[in-house]
C-alpha positions as CSV (number, residue, x, y, z in Angstrom):
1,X,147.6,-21.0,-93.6
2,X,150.9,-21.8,-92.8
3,X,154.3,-21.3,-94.7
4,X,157.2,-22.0,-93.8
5,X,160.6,-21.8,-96.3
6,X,158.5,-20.1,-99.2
7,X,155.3,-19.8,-100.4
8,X,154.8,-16.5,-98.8
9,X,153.7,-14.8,-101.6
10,X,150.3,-17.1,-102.0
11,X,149.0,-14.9,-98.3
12,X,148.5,-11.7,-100.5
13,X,147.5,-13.4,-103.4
14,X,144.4,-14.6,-101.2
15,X,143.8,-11.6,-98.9
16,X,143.7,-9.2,-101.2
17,X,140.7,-10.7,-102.9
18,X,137.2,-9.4,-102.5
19,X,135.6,-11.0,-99.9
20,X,138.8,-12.6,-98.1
21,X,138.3,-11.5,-94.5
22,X,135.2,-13.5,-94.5
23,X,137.4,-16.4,-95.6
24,X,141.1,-16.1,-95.0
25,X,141.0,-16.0,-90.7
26,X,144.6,-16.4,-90.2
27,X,148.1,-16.7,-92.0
28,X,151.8,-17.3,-90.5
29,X,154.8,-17.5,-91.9
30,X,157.6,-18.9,-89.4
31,X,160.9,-18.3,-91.1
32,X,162.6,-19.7,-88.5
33,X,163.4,-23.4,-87.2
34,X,162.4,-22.5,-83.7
35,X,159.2,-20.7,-85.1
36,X,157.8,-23.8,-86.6
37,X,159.1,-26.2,-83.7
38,X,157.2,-23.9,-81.6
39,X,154.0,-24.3,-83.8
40,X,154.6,-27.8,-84.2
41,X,155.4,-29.1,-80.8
42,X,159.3,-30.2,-81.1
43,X,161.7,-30.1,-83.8
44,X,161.0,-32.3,-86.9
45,X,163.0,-35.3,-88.7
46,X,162.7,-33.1,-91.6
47,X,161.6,-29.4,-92.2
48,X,160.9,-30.0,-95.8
49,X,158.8,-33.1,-96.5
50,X,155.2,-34.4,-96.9
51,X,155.0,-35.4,-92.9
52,X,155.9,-31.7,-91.9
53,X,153.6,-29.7,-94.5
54,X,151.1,-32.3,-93.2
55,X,151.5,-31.4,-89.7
56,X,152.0,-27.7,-90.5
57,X,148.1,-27.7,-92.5
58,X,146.8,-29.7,-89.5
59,X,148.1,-26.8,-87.1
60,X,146.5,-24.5,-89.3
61,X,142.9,-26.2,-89.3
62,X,143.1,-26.8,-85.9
63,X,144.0,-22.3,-85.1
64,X,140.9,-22.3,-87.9
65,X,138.7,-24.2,-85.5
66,X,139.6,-22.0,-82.5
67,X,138.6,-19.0,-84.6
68,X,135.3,-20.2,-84.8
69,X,135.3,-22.0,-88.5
70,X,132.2,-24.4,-88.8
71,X,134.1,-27.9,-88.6
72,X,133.1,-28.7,-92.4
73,X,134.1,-25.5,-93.4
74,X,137.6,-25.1,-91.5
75,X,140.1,-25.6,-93.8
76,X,143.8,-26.1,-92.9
77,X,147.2,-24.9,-95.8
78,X,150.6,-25.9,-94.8
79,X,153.7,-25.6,-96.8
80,X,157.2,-26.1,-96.7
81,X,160.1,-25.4,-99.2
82,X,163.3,-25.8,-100.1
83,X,164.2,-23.1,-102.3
84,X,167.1,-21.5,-103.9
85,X,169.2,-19.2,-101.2
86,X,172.3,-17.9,-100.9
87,X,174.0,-20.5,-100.0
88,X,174.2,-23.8,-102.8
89,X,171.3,-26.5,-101.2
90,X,172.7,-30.4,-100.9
91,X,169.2,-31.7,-101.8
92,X,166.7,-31.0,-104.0
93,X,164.8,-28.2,-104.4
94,X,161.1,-28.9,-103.5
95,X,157.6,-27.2,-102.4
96,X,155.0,-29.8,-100.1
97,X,151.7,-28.3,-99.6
98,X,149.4,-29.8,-97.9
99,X,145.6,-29.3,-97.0
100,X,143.2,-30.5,-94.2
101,X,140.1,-30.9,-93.8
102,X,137.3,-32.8,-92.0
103,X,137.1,-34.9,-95.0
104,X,140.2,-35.6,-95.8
105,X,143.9,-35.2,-96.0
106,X,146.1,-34.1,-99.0
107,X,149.5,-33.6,-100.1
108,X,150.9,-32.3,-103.2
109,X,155.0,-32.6,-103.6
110,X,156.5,-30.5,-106.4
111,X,160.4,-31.1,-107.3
112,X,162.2,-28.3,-109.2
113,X,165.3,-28.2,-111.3
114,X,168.0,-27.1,-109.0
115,X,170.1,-24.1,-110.2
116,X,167.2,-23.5,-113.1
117,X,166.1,-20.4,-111.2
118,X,166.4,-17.4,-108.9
119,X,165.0,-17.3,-105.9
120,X,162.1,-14.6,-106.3
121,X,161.1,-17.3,-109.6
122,X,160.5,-20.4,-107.2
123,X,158.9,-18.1,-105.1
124,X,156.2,-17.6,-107.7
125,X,156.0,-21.0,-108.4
126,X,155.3,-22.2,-104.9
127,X,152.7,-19.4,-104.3
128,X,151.2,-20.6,-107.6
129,X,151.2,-24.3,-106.5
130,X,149.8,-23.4,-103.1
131,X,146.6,-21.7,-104.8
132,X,146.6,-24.6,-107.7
133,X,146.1,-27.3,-104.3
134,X,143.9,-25.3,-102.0
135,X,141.9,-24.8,-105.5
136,X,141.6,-28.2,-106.4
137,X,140.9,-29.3,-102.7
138,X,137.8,-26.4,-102.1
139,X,137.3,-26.1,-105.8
140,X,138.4,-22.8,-107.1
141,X,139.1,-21.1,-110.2
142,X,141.6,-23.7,-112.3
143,X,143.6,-20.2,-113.1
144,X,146.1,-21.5,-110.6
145,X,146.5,-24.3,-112.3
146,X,147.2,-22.9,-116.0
147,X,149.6,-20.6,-114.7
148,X,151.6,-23.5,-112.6
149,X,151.8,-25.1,-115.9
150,X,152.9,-21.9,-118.0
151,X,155.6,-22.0,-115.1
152,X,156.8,-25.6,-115.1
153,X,159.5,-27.5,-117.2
154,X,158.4,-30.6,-119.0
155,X,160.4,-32.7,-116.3
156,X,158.9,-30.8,-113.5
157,X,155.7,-32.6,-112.2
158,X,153.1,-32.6,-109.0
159,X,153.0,-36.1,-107.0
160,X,149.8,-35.9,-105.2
161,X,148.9,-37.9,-102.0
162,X,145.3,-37.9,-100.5
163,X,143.5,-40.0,-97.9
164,X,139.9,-39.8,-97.6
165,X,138.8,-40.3,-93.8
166,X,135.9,-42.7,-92.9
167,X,133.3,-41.0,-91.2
168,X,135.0,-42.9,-87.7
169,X,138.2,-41.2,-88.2
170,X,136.0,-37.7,-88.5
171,X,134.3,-38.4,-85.7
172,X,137.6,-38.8,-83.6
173,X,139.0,-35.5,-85.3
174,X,135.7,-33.6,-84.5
175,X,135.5,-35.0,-80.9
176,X,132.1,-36.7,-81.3
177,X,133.4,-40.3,-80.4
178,X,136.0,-41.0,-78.1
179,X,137.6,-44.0,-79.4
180,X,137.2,-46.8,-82.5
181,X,138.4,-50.3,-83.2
182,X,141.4,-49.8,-85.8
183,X,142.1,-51.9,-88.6
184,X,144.2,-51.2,-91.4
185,X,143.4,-47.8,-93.2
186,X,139.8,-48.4,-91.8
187,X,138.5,-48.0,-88.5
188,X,135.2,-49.8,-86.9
189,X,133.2,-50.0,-83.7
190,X,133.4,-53.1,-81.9
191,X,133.3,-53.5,-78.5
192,X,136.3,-54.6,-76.6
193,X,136.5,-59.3,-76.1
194,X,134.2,-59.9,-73.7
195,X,137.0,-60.6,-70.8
196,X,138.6,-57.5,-71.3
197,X,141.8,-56.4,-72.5
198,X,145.2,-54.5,-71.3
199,X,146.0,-51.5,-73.4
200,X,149.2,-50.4,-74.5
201,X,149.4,-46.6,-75.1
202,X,152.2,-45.0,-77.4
203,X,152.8,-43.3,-80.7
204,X,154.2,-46.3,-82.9
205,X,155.7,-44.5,-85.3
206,X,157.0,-46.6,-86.1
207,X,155.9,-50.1,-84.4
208,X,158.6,-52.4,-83.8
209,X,159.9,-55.8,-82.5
210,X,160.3,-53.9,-79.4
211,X,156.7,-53.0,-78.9
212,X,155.2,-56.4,-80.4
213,X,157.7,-58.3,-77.8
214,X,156.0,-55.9,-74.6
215,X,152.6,-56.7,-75.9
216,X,153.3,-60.6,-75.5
217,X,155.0,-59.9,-72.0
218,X,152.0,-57.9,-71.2
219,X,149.7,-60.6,-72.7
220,X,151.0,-63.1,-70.3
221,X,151.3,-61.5,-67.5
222,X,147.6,-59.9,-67.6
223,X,146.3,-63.3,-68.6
224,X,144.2,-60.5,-71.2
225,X,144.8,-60.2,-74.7
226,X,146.8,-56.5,-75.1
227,X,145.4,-54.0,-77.7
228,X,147.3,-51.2,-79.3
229,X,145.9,-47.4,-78.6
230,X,147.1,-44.4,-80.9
231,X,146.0,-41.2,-79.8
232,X,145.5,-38.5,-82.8
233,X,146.1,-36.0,-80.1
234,X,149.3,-34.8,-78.2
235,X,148.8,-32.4,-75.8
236,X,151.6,-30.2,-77.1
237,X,151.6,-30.9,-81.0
238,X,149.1,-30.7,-83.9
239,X,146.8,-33.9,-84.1
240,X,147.7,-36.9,-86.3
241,X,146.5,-36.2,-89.7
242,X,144.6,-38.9,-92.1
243,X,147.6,-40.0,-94.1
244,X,149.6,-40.3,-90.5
245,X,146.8,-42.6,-89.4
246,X,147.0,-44.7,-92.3
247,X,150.7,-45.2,-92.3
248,X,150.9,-46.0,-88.7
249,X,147.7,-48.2,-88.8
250,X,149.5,-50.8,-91.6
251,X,152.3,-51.1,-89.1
252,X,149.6,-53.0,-86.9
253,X,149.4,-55.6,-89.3
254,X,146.3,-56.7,-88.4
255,X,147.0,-56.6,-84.5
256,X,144.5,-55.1,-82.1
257,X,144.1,-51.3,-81.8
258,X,142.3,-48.7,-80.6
259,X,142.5,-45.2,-82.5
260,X,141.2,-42.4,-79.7
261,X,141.2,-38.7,-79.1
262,X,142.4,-38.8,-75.3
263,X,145.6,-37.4,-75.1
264,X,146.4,-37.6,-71.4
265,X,146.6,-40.9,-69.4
266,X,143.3,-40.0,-67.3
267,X,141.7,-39.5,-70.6
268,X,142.7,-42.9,-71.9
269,X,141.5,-44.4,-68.5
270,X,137.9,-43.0,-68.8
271,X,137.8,-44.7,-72.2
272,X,139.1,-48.4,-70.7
273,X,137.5,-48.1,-67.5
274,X,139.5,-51.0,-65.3
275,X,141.8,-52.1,-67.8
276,X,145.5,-52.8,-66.9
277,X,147.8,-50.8,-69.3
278,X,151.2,-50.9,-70.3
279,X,153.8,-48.3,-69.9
280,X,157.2,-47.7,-70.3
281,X,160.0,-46.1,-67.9
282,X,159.5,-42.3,-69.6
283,X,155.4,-42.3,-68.9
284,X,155.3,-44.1,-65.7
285,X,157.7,-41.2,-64.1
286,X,155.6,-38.7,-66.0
287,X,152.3,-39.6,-64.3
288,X,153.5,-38.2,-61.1
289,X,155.5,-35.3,-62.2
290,X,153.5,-32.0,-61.4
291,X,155.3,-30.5,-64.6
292,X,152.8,-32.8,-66.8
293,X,150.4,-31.2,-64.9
294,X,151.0,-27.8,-65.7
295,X,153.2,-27.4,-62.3
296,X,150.3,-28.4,-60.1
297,X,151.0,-30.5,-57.3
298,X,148.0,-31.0,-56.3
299,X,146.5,-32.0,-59.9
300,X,149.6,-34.4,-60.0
301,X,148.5,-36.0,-56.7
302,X,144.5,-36.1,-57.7
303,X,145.8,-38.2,-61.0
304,X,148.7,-40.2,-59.3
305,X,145.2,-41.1,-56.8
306,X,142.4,-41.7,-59.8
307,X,144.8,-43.6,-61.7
308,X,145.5,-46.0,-58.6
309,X,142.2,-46.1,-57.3
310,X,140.8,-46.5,-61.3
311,X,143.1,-48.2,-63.4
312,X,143.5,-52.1,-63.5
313,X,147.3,-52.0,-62.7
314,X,150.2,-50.8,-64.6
315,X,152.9,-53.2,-66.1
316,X,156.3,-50.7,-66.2
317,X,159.0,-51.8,-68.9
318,X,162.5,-50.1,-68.4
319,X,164.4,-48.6,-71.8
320,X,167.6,-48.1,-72.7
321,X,169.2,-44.6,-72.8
322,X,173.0,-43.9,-74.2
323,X,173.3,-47.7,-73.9
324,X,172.7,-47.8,-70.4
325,X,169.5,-50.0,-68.8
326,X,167.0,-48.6,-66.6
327,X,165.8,-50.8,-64.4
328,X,161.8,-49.6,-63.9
329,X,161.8,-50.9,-60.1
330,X,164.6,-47.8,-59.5
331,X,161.9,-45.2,-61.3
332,X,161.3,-42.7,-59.1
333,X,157.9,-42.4,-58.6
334,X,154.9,-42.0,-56.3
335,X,154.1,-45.0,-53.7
336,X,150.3,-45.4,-54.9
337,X,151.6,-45.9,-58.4
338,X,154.5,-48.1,-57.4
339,X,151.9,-50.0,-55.2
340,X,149.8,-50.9,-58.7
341,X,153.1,-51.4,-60.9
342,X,154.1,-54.9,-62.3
343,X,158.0,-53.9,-63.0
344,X,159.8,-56.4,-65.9
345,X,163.0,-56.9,-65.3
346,X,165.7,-56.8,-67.7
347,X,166.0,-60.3,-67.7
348,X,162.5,-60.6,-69.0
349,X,162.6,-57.5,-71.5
350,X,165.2,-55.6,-73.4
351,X,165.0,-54.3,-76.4
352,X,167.8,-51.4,-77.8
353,X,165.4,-50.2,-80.7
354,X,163.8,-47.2,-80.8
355,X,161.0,-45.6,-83.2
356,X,163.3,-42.6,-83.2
357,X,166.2,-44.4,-84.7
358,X,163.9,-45.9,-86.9
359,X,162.5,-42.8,-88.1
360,X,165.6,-40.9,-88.9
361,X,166.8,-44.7,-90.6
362,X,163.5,-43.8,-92.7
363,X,164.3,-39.9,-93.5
364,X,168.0,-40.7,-94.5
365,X,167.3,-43.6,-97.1
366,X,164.1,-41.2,-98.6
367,X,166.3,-38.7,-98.8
């Protein structure tokens, strides 16, 4: 378990019960900011929202699994609060806890009256709503749950998200299968067209005209038809939860995709053996930087040599950074990769849109 902004008070509520050792393998409570960037992988868009509990639970399952919890019994809390403090809050006053599971993801958002209570009584009310959730996710008592409603005004409710995985998307969590065709919130093995394809690695969150417009560069210049592939791993934050997958799988509309478990550019290459892929300016400088590679020069050098030896070419976009272009031919970069790179110019592709500013677009009108 994981809280972080309130909710505290539900750790001794389940550790003191008979039994809990056996059950309860870890808690954490990161009170501040850099704390939960540090468990998370970066800072967040928002420290108090379905995304972040969601990340925070998946964090938790995943420290569960390294503690040695059977993978259908590892069970993953995350919350995160805005509660009443000493200083008056601009937004509202809100608990998100969320739970993971092999099975499935879950979500359950509860919005307070602001200014109704003192601190020490939301604090209650989140601990109570995090044992209601885990409860009605692993099946508990429902004393959680009669007490979160002796607790609640009549206004006051729970809006509950949950997103069942197909057994595909399990098998990606669990690492039994390496990658599956993607299609809407459903995912399906089929084997890539029988001429191949170019792949185009990145996060997508969101997918844009910017991305749809490299595919069809790519397209043409491969002469392949270009699929999509979304890693649910990072190698420095908490895989991509079921409800994540979903979301960024309706942005394909339909398009081509791959959903995978290979985090690392090598990775990605032993599941596309020979396939061209496309990359922009940020990853083509990273697959030669020893830092990616934990500081190793030499591990650098033996990927920057697989990669140019194994891949099927790379096709390098530029980006544009504080309104300035880079051109991709000026990357610096290794001459094996630069001897496999297909560099489009700006005259062929520029595009000023970014995910990020899309995302934070996103936060501010949910907000």
């Amino acid at each position: 378990m994981i809280t972080a902004g309130g909710g505290s008070a539900a750790i001794p509520a389940l550790v003191t019960l008979p039994g809990a050792s056996a059950v309860v393998l870890e808690a954490i409570v990161p009170s501040a900011r850099e704390a939960t960037d540090a468990l998370l992988g970066g800072q967040q868009d928002s420290y108090c929202s379905s995304r972040a509990a969601r990340r925070l639970a998946m964090a938790a399952w995943e420290r569960c699994r390294g503690h040695g919890a059977a993978i259908d019994a590892a069970v993953g809390v995350g919350c995160t609060a805005s509660l009443a403090t000493t200083v008056p809050k601009r937004g509202d006053h809100r608990i998100v806890v969320a739970v993971q599971t092999l099975s499935e993801t879950s979500v359950a958002t509860l919005g307070l009256v602001k200014g109704a209570r003192s601190r020490s009584e939301e604090e209650k009310i989140a601990a109570t709503h995090i044992l209601s959730h885990l409860g009605a996710i692993v099946g508990s008592s429902p004393s959680a749950d009669e007490q979160l409603a002796t607790l609640l005004r009549t206004e006051e409710r729970v809006v509950l998200e949950r997103q069942p995985a197909p057994a595909d998307w399990q098998a990606i969590l669990s690492g039994t299968s390496g990658r599956v065709r993607l299609a809407g919130p459903d995912a399906r093995q089929l084997p890539a067209p029988p001429g191949g394809e170019a792949i185009f690695p990145g996060s997508f969150d969101p997918l844009h005209d910017g991305h749809r417009a490299m595919a069809r560069i790519g397209a043409r210049i491969t002469g392949l038809p270009v699929a999509y592939e979304l890693s649910i791993r990072n190698v420095e934050k908490p895989a991509l939860d079921y409800l994540e997958i979903a979301t960024r799988a309706r942005g394909f509309d339909g398009a081509d995709a791959w959903l995978t478990s290979a985090p690392t550019f090598v990775e990605k290459m032993s599941l596309f053996p020979g396939a061209p892929f496309l990359v922009g300016a940020d990853t083509f400088v990273r697959l030669g930087n020893p830092r990616y590679y934990g500081g190793s020069t030499d591990r650098a050098a033996a990927a920057v040599d697989r990669i140019a030896r194994e891949s099927g070419g790379l096709i390098v976009f530029g980006r544009v950074r504080d309104g300035q272009f880079t051109e991709p031919s000026r990357l610096e970069a290794p001459q094996d990769l630069r001897a496999i790179a297909r560099f489009v110019t700006e005259e062929e592709f520029r595009n000023d849109v970014s995910s990020t500013s899309l995302r934070h677009a996103r936060e501010s009108a949910s907000n």
